[in-house]
C-alpha positions as CSV (number, residue, x, y, z in Angstrom):
1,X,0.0,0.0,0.0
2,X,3.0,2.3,0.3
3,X,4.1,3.4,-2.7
4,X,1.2,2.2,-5.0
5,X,-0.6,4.6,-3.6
6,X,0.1,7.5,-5.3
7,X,0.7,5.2,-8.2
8,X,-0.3,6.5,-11.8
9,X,-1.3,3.0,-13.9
10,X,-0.7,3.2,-17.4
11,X,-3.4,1.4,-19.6
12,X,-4.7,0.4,-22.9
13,X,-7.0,2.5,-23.7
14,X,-7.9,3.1,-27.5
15,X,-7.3,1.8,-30.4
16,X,-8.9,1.6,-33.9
17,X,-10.7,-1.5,-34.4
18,X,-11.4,-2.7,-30.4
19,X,-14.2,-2.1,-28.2
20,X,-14.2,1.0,-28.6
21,X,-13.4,3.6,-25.5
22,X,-15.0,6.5,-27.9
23,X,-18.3,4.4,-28.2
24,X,-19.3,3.0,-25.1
25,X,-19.9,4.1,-21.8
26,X,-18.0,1.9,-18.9
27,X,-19.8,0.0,-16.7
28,X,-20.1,1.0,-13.0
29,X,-18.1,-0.9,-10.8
30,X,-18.8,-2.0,-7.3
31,X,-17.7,0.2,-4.1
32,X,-14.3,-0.9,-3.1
33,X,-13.6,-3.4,-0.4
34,X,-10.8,-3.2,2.1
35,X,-8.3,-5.2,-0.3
36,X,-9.2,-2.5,-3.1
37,X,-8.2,0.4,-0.7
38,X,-4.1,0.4,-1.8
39,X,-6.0,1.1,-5.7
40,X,-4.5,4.4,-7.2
41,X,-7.2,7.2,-7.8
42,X,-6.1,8.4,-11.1
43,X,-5.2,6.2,-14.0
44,X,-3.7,7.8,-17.1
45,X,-4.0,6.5,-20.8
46,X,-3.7,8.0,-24.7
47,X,-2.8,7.1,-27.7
48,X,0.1,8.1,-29.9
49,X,-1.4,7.9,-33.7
50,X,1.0,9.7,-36.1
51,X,-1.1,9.3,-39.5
52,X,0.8,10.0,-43.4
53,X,-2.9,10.7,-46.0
54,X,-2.7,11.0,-49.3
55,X,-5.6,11.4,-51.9
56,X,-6.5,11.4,-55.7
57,X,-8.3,14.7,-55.0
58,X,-10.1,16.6,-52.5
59,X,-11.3,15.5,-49.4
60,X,-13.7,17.3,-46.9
61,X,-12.5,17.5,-42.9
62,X,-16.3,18.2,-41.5
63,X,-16.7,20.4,-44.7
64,X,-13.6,22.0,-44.3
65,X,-11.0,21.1,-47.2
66,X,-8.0,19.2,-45.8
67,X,-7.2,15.5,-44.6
68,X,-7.6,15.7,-41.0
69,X,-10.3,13.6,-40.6
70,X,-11.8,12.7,-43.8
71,X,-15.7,12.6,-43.7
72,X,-16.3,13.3,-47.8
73,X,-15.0,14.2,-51.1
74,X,-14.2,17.5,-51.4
75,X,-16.8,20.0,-52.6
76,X,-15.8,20.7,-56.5
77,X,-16.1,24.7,-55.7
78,X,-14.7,25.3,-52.5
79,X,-11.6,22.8,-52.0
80,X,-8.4,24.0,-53.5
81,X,-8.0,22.4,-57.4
82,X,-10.4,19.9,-56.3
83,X,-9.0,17.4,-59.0
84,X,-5.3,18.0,-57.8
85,X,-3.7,14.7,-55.4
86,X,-2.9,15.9,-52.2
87,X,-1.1,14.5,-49.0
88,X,-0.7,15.7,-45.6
89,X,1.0,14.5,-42.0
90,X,-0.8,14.4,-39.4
91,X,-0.7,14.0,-35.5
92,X,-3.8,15.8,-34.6
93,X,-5.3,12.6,-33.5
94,X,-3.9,11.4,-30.8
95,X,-5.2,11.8,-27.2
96,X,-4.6,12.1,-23.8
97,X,-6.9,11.3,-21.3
98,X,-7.2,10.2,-17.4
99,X,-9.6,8.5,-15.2
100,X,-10.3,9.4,-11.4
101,X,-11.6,7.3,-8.4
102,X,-12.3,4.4,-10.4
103,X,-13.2,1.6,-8.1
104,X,-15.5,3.7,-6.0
105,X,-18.7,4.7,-6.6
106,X,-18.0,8.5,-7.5
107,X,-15.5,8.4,-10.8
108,X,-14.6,11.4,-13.4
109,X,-12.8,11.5,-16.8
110,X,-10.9,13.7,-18.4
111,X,-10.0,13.6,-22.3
112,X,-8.2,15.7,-24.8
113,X,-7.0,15.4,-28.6
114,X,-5.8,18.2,-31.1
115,X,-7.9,18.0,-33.9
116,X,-8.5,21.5,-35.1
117,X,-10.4,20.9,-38.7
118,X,-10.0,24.4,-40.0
119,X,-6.0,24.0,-39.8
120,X,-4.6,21.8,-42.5
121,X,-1.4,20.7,-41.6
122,X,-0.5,22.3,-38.4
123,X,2.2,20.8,-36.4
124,X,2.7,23.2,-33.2
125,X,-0.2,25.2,-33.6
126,X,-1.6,22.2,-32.7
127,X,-4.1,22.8,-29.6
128,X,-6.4,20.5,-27.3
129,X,-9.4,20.2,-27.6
130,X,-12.2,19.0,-24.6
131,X,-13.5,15.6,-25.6
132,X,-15.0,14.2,-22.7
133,X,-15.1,16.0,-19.5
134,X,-17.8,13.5,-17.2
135,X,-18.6,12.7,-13.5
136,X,-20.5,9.0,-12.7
137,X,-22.0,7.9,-9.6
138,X,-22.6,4.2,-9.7
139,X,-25.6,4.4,-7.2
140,X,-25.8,0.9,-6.8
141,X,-24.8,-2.2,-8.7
142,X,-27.2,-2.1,-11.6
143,X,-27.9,2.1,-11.8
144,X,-25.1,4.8,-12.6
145,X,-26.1,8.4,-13.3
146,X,-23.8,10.1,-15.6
147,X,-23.4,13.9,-16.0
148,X,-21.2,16.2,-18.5
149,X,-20.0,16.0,-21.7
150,X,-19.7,12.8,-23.1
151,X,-20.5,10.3,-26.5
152,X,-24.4,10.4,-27.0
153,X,-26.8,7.7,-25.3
154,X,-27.9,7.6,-28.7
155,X,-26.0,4.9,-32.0
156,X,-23.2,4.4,-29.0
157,X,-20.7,2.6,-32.7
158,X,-18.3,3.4,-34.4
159,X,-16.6,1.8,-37.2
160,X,-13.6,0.2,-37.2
161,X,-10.2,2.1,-39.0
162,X,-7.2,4.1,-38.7
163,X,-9.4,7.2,-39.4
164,X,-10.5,7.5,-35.2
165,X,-12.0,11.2,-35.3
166,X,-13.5,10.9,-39.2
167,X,-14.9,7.4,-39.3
168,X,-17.7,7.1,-41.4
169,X,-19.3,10.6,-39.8
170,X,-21.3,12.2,-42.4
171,X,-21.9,9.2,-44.0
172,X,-24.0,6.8,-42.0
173,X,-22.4,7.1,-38.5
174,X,-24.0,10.0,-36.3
175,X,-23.5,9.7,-32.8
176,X,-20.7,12.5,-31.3
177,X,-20.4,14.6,-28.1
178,X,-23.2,15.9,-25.8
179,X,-23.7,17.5,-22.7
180,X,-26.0,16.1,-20.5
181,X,-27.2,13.9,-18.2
182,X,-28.0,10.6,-18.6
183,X,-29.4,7.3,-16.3
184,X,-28.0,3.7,-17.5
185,X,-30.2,0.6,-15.3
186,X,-29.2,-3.1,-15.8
187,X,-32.2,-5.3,-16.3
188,X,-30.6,-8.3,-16.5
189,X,-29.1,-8.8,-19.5
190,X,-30.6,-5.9,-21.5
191,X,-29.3,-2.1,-20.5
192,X,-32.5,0.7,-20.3
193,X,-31.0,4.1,-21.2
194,X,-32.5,7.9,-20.7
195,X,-31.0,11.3,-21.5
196,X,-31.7,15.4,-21.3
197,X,-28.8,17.3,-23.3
198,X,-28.3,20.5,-24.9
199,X,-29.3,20.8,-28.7
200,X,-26.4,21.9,-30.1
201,X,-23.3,23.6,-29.7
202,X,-23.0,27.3,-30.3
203,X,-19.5,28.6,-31.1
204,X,-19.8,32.2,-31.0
205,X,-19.7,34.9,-27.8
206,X,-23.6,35.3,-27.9
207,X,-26.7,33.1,-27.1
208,X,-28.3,32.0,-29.5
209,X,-31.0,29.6,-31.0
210,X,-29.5,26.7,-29.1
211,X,-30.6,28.6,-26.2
212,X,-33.7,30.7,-26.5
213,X,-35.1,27.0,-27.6
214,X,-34.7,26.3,-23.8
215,X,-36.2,22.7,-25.0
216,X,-33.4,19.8,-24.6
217,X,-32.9,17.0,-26.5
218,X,-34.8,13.4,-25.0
219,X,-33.1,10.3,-25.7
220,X,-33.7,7.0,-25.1
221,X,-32.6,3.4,-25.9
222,X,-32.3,0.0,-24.8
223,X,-29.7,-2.6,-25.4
224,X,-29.2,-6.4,-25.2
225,X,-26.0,-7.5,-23.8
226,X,-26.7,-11.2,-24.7
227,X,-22.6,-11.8,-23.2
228,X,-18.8,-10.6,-23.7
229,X,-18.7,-7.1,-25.2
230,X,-21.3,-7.6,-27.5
231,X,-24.3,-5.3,-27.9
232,X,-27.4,-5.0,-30.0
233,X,-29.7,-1.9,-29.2
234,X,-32.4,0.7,-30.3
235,X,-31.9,4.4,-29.9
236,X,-33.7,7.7,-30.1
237,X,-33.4,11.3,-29.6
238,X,-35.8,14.4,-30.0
239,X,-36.7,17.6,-29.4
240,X,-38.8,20.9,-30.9
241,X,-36.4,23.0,-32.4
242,X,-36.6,26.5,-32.7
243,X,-35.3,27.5,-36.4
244,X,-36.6,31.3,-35.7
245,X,-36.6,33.4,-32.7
246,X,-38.1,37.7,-32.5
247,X,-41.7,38.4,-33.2
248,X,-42.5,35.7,-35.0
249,X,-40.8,32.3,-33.5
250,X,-41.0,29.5,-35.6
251,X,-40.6,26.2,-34.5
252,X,-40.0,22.4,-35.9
253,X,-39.5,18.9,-34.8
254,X,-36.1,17.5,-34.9
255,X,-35.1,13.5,-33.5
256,X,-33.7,10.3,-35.0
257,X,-33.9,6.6,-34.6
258,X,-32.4,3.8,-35.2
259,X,-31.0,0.7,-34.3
260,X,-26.9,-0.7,-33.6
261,X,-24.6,-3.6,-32.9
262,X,-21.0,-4.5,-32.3
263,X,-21.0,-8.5,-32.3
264,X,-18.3,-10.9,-31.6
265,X,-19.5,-13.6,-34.4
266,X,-16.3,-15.7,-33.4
267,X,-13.9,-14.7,-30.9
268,X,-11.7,-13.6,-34.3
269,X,-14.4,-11.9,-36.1
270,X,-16.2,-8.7,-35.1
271,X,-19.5,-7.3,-36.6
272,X,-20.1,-4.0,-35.9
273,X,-23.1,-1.7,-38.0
274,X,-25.8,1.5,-37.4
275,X,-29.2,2.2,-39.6
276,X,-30.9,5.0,-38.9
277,X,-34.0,7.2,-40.0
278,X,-33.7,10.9,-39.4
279,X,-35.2,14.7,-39.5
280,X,-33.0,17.7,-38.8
281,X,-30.2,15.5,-37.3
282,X,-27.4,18.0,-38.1
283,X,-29.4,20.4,-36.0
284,X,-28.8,18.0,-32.8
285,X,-25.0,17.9,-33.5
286,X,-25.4,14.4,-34.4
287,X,-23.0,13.8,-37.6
288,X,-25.6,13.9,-39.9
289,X,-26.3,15.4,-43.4
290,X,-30.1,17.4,-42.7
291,X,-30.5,20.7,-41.1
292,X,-33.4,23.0,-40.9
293,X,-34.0,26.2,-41.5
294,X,-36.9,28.5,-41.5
295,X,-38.6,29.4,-44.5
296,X,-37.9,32.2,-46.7
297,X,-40.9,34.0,-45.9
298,X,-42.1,35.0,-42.4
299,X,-45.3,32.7,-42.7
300,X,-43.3,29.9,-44.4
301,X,-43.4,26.6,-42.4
302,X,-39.9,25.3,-41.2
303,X,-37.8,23.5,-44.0
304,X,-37.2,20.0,-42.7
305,X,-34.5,17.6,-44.1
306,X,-35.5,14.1,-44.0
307,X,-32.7,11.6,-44.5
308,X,-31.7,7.3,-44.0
309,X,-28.0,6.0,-43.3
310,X,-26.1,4.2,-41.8
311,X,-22.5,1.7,-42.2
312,X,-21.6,-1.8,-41.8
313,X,-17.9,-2.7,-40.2
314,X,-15.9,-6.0,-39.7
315,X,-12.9,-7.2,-38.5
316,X,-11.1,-10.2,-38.6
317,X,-7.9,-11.4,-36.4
318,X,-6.1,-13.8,-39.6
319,X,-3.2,-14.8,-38.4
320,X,-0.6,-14.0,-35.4
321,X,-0.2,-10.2,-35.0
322,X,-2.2,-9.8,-38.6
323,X,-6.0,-8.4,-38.8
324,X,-7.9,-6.9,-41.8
325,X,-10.7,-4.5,-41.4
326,X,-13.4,-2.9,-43.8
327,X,-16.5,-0.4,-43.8
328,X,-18.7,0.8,-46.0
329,X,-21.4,3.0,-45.8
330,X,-23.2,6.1,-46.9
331,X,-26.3,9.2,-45.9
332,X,-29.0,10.7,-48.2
333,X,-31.3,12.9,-47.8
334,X,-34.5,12.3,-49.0
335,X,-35.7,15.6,-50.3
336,X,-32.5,16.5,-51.3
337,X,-33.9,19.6,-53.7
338,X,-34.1,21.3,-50.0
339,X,-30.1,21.1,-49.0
340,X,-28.5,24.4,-49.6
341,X,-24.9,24.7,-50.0
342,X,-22.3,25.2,-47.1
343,X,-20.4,28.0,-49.3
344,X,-21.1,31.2,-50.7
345,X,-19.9,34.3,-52.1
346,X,-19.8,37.9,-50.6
347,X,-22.2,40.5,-52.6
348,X,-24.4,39.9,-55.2
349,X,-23.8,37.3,-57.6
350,X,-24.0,38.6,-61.4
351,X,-24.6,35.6,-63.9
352,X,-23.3,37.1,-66.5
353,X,-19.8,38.1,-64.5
354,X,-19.8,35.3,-61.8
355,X,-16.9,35.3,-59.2
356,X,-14.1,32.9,-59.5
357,X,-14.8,29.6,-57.4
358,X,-12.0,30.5,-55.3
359,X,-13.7,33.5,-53.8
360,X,-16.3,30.9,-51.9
361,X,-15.9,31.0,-48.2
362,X,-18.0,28.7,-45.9
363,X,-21.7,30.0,-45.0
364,X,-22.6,28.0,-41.7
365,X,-25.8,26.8,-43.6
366,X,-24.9,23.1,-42.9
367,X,-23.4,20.2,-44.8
368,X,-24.4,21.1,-47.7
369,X,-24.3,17.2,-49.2
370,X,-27.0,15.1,-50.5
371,X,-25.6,12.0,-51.0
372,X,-22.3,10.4,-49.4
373,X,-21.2,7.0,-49.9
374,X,-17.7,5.8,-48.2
375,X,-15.4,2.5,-48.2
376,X,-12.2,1.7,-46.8
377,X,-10.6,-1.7,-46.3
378,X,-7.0,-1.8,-44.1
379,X,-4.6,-4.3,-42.5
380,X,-3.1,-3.9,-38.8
381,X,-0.4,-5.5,-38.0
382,X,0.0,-5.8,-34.1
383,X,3.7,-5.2,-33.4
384,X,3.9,-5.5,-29.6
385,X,1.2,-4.9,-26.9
386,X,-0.5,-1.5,-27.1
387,X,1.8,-0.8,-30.6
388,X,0.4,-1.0,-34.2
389,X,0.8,-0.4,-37.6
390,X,-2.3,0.4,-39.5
391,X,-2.9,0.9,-43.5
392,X,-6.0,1.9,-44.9
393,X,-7.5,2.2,-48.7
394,X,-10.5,4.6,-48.7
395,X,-12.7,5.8,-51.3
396,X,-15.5,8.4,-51.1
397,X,-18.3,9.8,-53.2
398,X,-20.2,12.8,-52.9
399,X,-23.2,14.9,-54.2
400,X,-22.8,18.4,-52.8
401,X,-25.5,21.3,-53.6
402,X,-24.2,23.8,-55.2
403,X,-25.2,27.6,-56.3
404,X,-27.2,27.7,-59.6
405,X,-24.4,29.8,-60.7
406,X,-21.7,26.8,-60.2
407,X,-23.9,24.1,-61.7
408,X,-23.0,25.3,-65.3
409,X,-19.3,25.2,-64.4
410,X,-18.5,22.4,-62.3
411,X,-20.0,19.2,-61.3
412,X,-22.0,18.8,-58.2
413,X,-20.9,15.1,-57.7
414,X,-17.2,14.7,-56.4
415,X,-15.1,11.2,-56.2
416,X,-12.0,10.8,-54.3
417,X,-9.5,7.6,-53.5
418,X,-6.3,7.4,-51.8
419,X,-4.8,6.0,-48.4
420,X,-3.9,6.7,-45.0
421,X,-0.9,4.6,-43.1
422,X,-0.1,5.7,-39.3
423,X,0.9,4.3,-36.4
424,X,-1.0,3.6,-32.8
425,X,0.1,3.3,-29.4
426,X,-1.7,2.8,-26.8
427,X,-0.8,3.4,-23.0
């Protein structure tokens, strides 16, 4: 008990194609006993993941144009020579987290990475960013309440691959980061879940619709855990949104649902998938493609996007320190004449005289895509314990909106291939 007690215990953590630390929320444990007191509090982990991309053409970084965490095809009018390769080095994914007063009732944990997705190629202008910041109270053996930010109660997957922060988001995988609170009961083997969580985030200095709506988001979902780490569930998530505040308010419904798995088939093959059906997810900051918006006159009903989605993953341990991993999957919206694009131009636009393409600047109207199919199929090979070598084939296809003035110049559909190869160690 001496020196162990101020002890920091290093621990795998993360990687790629496991269980999943970004997906899952851990299950309570039980108050300590005597022989548990020497335990340390705090237990650090991370993961080192230095990542070399390279690509045919454009890519889109949660529609910014770079290859930080490739979620599309770059749109044709805003990336730089959209038909031009490109490759980049990255380090912006790896982490750094810490646990606290884990094997007591009252736990806390802290995690950080560095991906900025307006900054290219960045190297020391790297900075961290808050991932999880959480507090859990384990109130008895079968009921933990959960409060902070944290991954959704709602599609709790994600895909296997090398590409941790961009995997398949935007293109059939939805759940990220909330704040809330949320309640996790064991009923024997099946898990009940409930949440209350902001909308949205809001990245500017003032309030705004996020929260005048003073409505949270509602979700819900239950889960077999038929034995191991496997999982099969249903999810939802709702709320009213408010697309316009002043005088005349305007409000609309915004919620998804869907179902999930992550199945150990053998104990060498791993099934993991999401499909969901959704309206105004992007508005929830769930990774999807639809976002509202209120009409373009005052006594216009809300526009609602209306979209389906969702990915299938697999991975399979062949031989010694040798696995291969793939994932395919892909969004649409289903009135996809409503998506406006996620660019435009300062001033008014002459047709006769438009402005060059590179004059387009982001517009914070949303995605902008209306169709986004992805693949990728990679190899790990498992070097030592918590250190491996990943490569990774992707391809991605796009259909972006674009302004009637770029449809006569440019094609609204983008394609893209090309490969990522990194490293990942785990502590």
């Amino acid at each position: 008990m001496r020196a162990t007690r101020n002890t920091i215990v290093v621990a795998a953590c993360l990687w790629a194609s496991a269980a999943a630390a970004d997906d899952q929320v851990p299950a309570p444990e039980p108050a300590p006993s005597a022989a548990d007191a020497s335990r340390p509090v705090v237990r650090v982990y991370g993961a080192f993941k230095p990542t070399i991309s390279a690509a045919s053409g454009a890519t889109e970084s949660f529609s910014n144009p770079n290859l930080v965490a490739i979620t599309a095809a770059g749109n044709p009018v805003y990336a730089v020579e959209p038909d031009h390769a490109r490759s980049s080095f990255q380090a912006q994914q790896s982490r750094l987290g810490a646990w606290f007063g884990e094997g007591t009732p009252y736990r806390g944990q802290l995690e950080f990475d560095f991906v900025d997705a307006t900054r290219a190629s960045p190297t020391v202008a790297s900075i961290p960013r808050l991932r999880i910041a959480k507090l859990e109270w384990a109130a008895s053996e079968d009921v933990t309440l959960v409060a902070g930010q944290d991954w959704g109660l709602e599609q709790p997957i994600n895909p296997h691959g090398i590409n941790l922060v961009g995997g398949g988001f935007l293109a059939g995988n939805t759940a990220f980061m909330r704040q809330q609170v949320k309640v996790l009961a064991k009923v024997g083997d099946l898990e009940v879940g409930a949440a209350v969580g902001v909308q949205s985030n809001n990245n500017t200095a003032k309030d705004g619709l996020v929260e005048l709506s003073v409505t949270p988001t509602v979700a819900g979902r239950v889960q077999w855990n038929p034995g191991g780490k496997s999982r099969v569930g249903v999810s939802v998530i709702g709320t009213s949104l408010l697309v316009r505040s002043g005088d005349m308010p305007l409000r609309t419904i915004a919620g998804e649902a869907g179902v999930y798995g992550d199945v150990d088939l053998t104990p060498a093959w791993n099934l993991r998938f999401e499909g969901y059906v959704a309206q105004n997810a992007a508005n929830l900051f769930l990774l999807a493609l639809g976002q509202a918006r209120a009409g373009a006159a005052v006594d216009d009903p809300a526009v609602d996007l209306r979209e389906v989605g969702g990915f299938v993953s697999t991975r399979v341990a062949v031989r010694g320190p040798w696995s291969v991993f793939a994932n395919a999957g892909g969004a649409a919206v289903l009135n996809d004449e409503d998506v406006v694009p996620s660019y435009g131009y300062a001033g008014t636009i002459d047709p006769a005289n438009p402005p060059p393409m590179t004059a387009a600047a982001l517009a914070g109207t949303g995605p902008g895509i209306r169709l986004n199919l992805h693949a990728r199929l990679g190899v790990e090979v498992k070097v030592r314990a918590g250190l491996s070598f990943l490569a990774e084939a992707f391809g991605y296809r796009t259909r972006h909106a674009l302004l009637e003035v770029d449809e006569a110049r440019t094609s609204a559909t983008a394609s893209t291939v090309g490969a990522e190869l990194g490293g990942l160690w785990t502590f």
